[in-house]
NUBA-637646 format. One record per residue (C-alpha): residue number from 1; residue in three letters; x, y negated, z negated. Coordinates in nm, 3 decimals, decimal comma. Layout:
! residues N
<r pos="NUM" code="ala" east="X" north="Y" up="Z"/>
...
This chain:
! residues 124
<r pos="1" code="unk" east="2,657" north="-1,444" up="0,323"/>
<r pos="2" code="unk" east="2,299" north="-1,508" up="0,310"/>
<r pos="3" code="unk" east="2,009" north="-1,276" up="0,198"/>
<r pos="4" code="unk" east="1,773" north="-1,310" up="0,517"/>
<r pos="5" code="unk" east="1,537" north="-1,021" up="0,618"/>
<r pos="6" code="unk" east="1,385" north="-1,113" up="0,951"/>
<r pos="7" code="unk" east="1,174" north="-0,879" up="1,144"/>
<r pos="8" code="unk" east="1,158" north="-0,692" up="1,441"/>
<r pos="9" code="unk" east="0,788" north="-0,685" up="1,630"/>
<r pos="10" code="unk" east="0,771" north="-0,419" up="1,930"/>
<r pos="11" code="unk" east="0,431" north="-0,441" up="1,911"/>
<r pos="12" code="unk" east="0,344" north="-0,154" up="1,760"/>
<r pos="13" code="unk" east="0,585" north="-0,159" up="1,448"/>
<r pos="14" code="unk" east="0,746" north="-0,404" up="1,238"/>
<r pos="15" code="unk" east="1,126" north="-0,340" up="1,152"/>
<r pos="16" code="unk" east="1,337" north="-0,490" up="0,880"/>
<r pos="17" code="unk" east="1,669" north="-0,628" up="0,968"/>
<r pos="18" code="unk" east="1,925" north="-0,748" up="0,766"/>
<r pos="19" code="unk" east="2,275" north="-0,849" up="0,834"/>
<r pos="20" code="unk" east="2,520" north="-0,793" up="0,539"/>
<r pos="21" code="unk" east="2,887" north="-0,717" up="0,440"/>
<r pos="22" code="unk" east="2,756" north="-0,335" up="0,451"/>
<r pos="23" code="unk" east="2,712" north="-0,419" up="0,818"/>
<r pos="24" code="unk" east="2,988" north="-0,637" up="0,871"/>
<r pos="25" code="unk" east="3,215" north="-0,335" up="0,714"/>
<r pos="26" code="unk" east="3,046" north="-0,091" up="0,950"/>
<r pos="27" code="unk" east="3,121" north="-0,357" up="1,277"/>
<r pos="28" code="unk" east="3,499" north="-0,356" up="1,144"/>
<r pos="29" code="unk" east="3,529" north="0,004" up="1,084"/>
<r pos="30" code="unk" east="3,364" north="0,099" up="1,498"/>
<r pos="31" code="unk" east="3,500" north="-0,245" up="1,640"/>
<r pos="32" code="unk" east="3,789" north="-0,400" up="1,488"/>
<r pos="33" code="unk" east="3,525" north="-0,662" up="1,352"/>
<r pos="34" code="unk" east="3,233" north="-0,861" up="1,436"/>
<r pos="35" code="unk" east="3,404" north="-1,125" up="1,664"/>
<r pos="36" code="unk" east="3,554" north="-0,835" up="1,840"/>
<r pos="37" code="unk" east="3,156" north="-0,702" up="1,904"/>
<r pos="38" code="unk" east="3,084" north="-1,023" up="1,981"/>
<r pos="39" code="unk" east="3,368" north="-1,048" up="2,248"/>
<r pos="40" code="unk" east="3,163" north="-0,735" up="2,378"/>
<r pos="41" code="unk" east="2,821" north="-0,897" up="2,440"/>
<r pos="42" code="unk" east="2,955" north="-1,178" up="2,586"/>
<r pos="43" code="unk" east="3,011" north="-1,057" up="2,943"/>
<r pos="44" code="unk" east="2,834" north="-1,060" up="3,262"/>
<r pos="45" code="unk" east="2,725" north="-0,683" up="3,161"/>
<r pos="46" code="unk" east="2,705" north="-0,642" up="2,772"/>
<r pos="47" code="unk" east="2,855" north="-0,338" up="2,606"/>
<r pos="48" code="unk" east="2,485" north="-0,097" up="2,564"/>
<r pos="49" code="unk" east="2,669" north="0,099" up="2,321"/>
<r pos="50" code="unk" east="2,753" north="-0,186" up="2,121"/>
<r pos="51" code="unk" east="2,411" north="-0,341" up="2,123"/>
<r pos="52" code="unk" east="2,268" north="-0,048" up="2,003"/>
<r pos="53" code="unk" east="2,526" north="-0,006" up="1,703"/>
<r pos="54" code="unk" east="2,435" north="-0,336" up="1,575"/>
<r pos="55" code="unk" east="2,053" north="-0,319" up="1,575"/>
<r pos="56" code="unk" east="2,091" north="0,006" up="1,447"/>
<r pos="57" code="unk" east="2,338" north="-0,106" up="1,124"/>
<r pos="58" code="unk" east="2,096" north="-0,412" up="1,136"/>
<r pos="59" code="unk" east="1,792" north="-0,229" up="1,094"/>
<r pos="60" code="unk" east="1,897" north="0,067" up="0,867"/>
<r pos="61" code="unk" east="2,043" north="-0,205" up="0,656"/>
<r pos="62" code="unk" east="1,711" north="-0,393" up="0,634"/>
<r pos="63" code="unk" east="1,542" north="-0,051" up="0,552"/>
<r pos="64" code="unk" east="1,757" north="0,036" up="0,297"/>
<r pos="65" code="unk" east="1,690" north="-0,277" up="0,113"/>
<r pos="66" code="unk" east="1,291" north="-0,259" up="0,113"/>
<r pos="67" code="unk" east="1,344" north="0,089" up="0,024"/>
<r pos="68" code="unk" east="1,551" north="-0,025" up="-0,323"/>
<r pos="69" code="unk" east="1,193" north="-0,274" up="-0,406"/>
<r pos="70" code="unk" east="0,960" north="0,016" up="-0,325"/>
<r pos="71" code="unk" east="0,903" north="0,208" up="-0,669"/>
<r pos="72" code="unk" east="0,677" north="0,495" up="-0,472"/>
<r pos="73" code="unk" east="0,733" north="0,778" up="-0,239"/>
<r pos="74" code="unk" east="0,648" north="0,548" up="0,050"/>
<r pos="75" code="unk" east="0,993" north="0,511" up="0,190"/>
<r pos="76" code="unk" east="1,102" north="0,428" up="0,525"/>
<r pos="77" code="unk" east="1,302" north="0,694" up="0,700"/>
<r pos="78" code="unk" east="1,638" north="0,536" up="0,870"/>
<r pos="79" code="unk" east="1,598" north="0,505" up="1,241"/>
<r pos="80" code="unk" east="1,849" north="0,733" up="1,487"/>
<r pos="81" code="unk" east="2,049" north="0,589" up="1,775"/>
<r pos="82" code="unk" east="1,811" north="0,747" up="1,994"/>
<r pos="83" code="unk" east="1,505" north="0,579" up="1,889"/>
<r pos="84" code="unk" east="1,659" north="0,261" up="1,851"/>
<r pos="85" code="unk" east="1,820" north="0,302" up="2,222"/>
<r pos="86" code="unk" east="1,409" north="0,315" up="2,296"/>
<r pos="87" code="unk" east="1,370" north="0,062" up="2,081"/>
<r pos="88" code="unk" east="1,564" north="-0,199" up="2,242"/>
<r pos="89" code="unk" east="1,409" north="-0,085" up="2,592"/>
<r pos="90" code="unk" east="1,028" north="-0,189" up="2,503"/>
<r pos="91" code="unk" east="1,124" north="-0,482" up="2,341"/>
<r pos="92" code="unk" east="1,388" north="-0,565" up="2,642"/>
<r pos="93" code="unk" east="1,753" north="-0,635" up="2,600"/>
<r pos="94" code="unk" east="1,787" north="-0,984" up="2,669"/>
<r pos="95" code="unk" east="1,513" north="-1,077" up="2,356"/>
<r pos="96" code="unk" east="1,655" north="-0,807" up="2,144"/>
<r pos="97" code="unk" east="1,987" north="-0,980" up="2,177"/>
<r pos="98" code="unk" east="1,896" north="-1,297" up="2,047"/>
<r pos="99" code="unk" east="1,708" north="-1,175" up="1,776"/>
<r pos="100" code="unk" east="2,055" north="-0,980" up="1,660"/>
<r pos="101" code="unk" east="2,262" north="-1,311" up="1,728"/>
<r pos="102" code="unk" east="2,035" north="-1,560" up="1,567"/>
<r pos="103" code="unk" east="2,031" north="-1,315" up="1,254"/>
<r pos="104" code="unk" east="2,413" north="-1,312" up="1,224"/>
<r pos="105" code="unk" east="2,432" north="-1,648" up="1,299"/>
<r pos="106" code="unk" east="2,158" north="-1,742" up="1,013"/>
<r pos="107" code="unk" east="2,308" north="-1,534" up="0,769"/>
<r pos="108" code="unk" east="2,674" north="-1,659" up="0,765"/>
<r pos="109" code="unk" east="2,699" north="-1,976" up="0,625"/>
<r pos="110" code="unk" east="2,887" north="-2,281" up="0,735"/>
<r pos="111" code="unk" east="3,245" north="-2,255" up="0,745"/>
<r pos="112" code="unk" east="3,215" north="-1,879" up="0,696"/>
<r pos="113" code="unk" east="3,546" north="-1,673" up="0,915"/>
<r pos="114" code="unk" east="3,320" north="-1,573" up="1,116"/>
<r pos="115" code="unk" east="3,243" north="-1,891" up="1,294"/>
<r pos="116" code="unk" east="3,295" north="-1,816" up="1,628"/>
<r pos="117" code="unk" east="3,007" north="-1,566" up="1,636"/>
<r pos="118" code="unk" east="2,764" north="-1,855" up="1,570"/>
<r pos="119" code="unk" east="2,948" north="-2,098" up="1,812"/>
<r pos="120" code="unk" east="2,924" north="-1,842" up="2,127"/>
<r pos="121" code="unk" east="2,576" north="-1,760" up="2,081"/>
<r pos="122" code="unk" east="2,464" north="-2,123" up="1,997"/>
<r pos="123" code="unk" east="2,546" north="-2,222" up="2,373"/>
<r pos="124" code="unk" east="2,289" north="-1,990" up="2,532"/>
């Protein structure tokens, strides 16, 4: 894996996200694994529920790690699936999906297992 922190822009906020084992674990533990998720956003109508798990692991993930540099009381709360649901409606769910994709994508490196996440995505 690589340690990338990319960032979210909804205009109003900027969010941290971060794909790591802690999220691949979570993927494996609600979908059998991440090129089972992926399986999921790859159809004519993408799995909603599924989006939003990821970009919520994604960004609670990339929360908790600024939150370990920050020595002060100024710590980010964790988002909820409801405000990330919102989330992903002002940003739009088409942009929001190739943010998530390109940041999996980035972070595994070549030859990782998971190489069939970065091929599918890579063709659109």
């Amino acid at each position: 894996m690589i340690d990338k922190l990319e960032y979210l822009d909804d205009g109003e906020s900027k969010y941290p996200m971060a794909f790591t084992i802690n999220v691949m674990e979570a993927t494996e533990e609600e979908y059998g694994g991440v090129e089972n998720w992926a399986k999921l956003m790859d159809k004519s109508e993408p799995s909603y529920k599924a989006l939003k798990f990821m970009v919520l692991e994604i960004i609670n993930e990339g929360i908790d790690i600024e939150n370990e540099k920050l020595k002060n009381d100024k710590k980010k709360e964790a988002l909820t699936s409801k405000q990330v649901g919102r989330l992903i409606t002002r940003i739009g769910l088409e942009k929001i999906g190739m943010k998530v994709f390109n940041l999996i994508k980035e972070s595994l490196p070549k030859g990782d297992k998971s190489k069939n996440v970065r091929s599918m995505k890579s063709q659109k």
